[in-house]
C-alpha positions as CSV (number, residue, x, y, z in Angstrom):
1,X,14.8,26.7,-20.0
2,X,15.5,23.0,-20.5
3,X,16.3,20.6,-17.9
4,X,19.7,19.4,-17.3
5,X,20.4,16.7,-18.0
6,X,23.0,14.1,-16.0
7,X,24.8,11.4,-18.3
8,X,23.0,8.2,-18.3
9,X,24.0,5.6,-16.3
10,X,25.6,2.3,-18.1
11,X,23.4,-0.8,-18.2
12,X,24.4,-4.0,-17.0
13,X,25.8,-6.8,-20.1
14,X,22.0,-8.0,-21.1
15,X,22.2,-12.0,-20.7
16,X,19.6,-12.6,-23.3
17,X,17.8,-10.9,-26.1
18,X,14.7,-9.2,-24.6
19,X,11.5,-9.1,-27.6
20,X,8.9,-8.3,-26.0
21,X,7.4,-5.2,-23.4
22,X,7.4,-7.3,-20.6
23,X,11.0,-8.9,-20.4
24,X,12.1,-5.5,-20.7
25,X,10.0,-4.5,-17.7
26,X,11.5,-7.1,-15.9
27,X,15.4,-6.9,-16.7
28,X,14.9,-3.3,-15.7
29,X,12.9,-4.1,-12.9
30,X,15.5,-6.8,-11.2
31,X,18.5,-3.8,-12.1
32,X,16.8,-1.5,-10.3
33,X,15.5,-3.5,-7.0
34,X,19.1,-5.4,-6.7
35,X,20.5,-1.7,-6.5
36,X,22.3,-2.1,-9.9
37,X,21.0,0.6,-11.4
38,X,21.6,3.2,-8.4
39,X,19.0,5.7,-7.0
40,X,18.7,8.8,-8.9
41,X,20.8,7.8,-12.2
42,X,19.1,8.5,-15.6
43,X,18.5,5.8,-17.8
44,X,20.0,6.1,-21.6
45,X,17.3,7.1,-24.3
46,X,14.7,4.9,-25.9
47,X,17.0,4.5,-28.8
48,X,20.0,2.8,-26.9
49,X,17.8,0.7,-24.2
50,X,16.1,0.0,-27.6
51,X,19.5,-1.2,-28.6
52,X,20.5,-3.0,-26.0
53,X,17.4,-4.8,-25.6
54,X,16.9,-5.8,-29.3
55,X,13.8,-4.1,-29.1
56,X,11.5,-1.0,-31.2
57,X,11.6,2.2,-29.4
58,X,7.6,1.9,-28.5
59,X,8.6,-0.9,-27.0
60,X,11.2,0.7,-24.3
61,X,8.8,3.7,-24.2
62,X,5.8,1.4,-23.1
63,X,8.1,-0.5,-20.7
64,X,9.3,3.1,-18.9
65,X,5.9,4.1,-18.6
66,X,5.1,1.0,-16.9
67,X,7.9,1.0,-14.1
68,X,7.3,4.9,-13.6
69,X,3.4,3.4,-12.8
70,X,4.9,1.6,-10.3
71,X,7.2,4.0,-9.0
72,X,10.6,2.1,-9.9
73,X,11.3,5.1,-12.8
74,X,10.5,8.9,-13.1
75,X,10.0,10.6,-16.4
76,X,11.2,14.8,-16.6
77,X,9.8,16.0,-19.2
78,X,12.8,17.5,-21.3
79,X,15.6,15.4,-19.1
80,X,15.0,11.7,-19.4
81,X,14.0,9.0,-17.0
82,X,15.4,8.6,-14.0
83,X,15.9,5.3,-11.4
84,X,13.4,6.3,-8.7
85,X,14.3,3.3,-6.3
86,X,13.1,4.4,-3.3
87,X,12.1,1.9,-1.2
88,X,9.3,3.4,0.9
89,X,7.4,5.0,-1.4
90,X,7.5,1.4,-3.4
91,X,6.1,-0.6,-0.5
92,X,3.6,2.3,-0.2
93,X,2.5,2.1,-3.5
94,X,2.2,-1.8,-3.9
95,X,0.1,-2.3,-0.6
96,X,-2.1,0.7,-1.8
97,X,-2.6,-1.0,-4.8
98,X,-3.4,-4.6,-3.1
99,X,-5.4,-2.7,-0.7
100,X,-7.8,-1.1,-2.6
101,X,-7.6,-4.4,-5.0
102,X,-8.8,-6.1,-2.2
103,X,-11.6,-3.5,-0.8
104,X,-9.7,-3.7,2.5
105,X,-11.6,-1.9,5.2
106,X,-10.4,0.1,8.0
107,X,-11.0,-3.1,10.4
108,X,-9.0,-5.1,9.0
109,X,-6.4,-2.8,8.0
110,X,-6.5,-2.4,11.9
111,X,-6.2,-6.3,12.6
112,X,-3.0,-6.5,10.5
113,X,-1.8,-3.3,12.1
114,X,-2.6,-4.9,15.1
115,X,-0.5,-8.1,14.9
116,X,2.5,-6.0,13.3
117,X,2.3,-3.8,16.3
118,X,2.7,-6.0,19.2
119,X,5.5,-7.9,17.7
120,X,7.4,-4.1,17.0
121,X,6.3,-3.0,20.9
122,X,8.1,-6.0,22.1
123,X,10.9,-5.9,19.7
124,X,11.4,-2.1,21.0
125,X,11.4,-2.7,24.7
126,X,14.3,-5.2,23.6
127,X,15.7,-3.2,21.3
128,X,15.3,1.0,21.7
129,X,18.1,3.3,22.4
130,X,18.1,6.2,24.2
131,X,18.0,8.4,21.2
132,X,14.9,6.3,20.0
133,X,12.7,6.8,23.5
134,X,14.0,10.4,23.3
135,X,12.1,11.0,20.3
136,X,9.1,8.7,21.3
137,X,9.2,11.4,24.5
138,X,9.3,14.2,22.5
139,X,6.5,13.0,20.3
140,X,4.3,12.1,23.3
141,X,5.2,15.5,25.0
142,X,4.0,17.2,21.7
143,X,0.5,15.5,22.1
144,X,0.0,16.6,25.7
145,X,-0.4,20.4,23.7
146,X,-2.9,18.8,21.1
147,X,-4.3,22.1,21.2
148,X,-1.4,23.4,19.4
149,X,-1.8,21.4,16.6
150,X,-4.4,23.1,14.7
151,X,-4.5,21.1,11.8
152,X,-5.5,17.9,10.3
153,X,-2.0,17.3,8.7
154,X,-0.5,18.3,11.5
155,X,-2.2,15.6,14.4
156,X,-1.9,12.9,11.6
157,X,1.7,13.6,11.9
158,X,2.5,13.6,15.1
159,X,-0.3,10.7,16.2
160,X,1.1,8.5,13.5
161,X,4.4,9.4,14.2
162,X,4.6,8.0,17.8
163,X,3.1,4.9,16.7
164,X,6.0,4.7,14.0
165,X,8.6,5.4,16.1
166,X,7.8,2.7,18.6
167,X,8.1,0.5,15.3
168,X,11.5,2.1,14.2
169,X,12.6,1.8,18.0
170,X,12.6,-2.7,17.0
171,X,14.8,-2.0,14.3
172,X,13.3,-4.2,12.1
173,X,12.7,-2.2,8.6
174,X,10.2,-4.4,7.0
175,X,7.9,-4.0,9.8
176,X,8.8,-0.3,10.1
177,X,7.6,-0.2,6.1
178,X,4.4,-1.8,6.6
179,X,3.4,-0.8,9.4
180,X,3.9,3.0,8.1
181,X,1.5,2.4,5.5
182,X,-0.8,1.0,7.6
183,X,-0.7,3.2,10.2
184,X,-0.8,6.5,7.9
185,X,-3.6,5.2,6.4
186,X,-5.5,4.5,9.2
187,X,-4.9,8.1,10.1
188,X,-5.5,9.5,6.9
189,X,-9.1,7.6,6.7
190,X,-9.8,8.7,10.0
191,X,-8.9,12.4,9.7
192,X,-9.3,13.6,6.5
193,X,-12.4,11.4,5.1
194,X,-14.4,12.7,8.5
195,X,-12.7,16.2,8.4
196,X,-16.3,17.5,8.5
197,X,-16.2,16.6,12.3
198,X,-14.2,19.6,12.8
199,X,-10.4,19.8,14.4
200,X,-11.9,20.2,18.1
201,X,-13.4,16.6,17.6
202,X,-10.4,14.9,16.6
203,X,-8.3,17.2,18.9
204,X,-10.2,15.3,21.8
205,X,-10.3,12.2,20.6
206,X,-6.1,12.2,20.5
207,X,-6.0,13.2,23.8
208,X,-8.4,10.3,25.0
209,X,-5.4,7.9,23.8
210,X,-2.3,9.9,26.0
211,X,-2.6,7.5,29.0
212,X,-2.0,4.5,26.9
213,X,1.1,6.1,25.1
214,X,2.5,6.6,28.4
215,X,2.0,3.1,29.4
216,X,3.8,1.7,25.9
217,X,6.6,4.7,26.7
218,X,7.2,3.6,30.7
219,X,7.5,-0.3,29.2
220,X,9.4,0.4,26.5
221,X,11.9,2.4,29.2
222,X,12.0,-0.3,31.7
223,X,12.6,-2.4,28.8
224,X,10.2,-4.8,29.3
225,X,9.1,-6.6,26.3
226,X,5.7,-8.4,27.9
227,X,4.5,-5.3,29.5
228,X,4.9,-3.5,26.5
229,X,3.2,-5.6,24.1
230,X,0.3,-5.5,27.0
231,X,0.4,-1.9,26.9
232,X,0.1,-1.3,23.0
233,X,-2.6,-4.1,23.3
234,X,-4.6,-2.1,25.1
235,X,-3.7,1.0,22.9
236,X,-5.1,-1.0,19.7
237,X,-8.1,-2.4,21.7
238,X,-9.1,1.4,22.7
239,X,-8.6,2.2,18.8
240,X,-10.8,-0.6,18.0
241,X,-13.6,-0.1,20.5
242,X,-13.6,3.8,19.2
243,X,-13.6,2.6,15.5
244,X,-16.5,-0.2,16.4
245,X,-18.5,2.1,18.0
246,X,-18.5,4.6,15.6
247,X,-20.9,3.5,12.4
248,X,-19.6,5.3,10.2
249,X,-15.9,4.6,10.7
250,X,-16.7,0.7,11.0
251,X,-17.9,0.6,7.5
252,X,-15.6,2.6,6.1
253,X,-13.8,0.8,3.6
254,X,-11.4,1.7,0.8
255,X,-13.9,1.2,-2.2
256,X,-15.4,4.7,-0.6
257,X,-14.9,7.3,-3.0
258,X,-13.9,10.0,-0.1
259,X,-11.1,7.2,0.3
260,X,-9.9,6.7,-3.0
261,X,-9.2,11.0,-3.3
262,X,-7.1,10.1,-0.3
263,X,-4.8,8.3,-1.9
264,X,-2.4,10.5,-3.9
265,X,-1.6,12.5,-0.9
266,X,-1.3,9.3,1.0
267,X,1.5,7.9,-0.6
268,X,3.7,10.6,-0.1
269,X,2.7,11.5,3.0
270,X,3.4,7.7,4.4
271,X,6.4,7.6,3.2
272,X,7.6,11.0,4.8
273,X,6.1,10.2,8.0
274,X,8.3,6.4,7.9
275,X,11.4,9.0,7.9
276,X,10.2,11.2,11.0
């Protein structure tokens, strides 16, 4: 049975003739980021974006293929391409790219987390509602039954997700995007790439952190911007002394090939875990 199709959405007045693959890329691109081509509207075919553009068909079909690469488009088979758009699966995409570009390893993934993450506790003891230390509460609460989470997927959830919330609790969504990345991938590299350590391991090890999330909670309650960011100092410190202690997690780096079959899942996953 063959997709439906929605009617595709009308291009804004081209200001120039576009020749060649990469000025078509980028007209597109700028439409799409500046929200002028909405979320979730189809694009017309290759033959009118060929048109509008002044440009072959394998042109336009080169250009899609590129933006759905980079997670601005998606292609249905059958249907058409569609305006993708969303903005946290973009910034996880591009700083997996740069990442693994870069051969970033789990240190230093963690020093940048690090810095993000005592700017955000301060910014949340300034800036957290009631409904955002309710769920930071809940979140907590849920890790005091680690036990109950008998999966991988499900302490990377909840153990990234408290660290997230304390970022969405600043209300500053640039931070909150990179420092979901960051911290899911930490996670991920942790959890999944050692998975051979069993679920009783890393069951332990989350509750070896529960006194420091309750000191970042009590500051962030009181509302007291230096003692939080001293309390999620010495939450990241603890991570780092665990990491740097452990070989095997110190010289992990994103080059490893247990890493880079990580990294489909990841994106998703980062992105749903920004929206928890």
């Amino acid at each position: 049975m063959a997709a439906r199709r929605s009617p595709p959405v009308a291009l804004p007045t081209a200001t120039r003739a576009v020749k060649a693959v990469d000025g078509v890329i980028d007209s597109l691109r700028q439409d799409i980021v500046s929200q002028r081509l909405t979320q979730g509207s189809r694009l017309p075919n290759e033959r009118e974006l060929a048109a509008h553009y002044g440009v072959s068909q394998p042109t336009v079909r080169e250009a899609v293929r590129a933006l759905a690469a980079i997670g601005l488009v998606e292609v249905r088979h059958g249907s058409g391409a569609y305006v993708r758009g969303d903005s946290d699966y973009l910034v996880n995409t591009a700083l997996q790219i740069l990442m693994q570009m870069k051969d970033v390893g789990l240190l230093e993934a963690l020093d940048v987390r690090t810095a993000l993450g005592l700017q955000s506790a301060e910014a949340a003891a300034a800036k957290a509602t009631e409904d955002d230390l309710d769920r930071l509460e809940e979140t907590y609460d849920f890790l005091e039954s680690v036990t109950k989470l008998r999966t991988h997927d499900a302490l990377i959830q909840k153990v990234a997700g408290f660290q997230i919330g304390v970022s969405q609790a600043g209300h500053n969504e640039l931070a909150t995007a990179i420092e979901s990345v960051l911290v899911s991938l930490i996670m991920q590299m942790q959890f999944k790439v050692l998975r051979t350590r069993g679920i009783r391991y890393w069951q332990q090890r989350t509750t070896e952190f529960q006194p420091d999330r309750r000191r970042i909670l009590d500051a962030l309650r009181a509302h007291h911007p230096s003692r939080a960011r001293k309390a999620m100092a010495d939450y990241l410190d603890h991570q780092r002394r665990y990491f740097t202690d452990d070989p095997e997690l110190a010289q992990l780096r994103l080059s490893d090939p247990r890493v880079a079959q990580l990294f489909g899942e990841f994106t998703d996953d980062g992105a749903d875990l920004s929206r928890s």
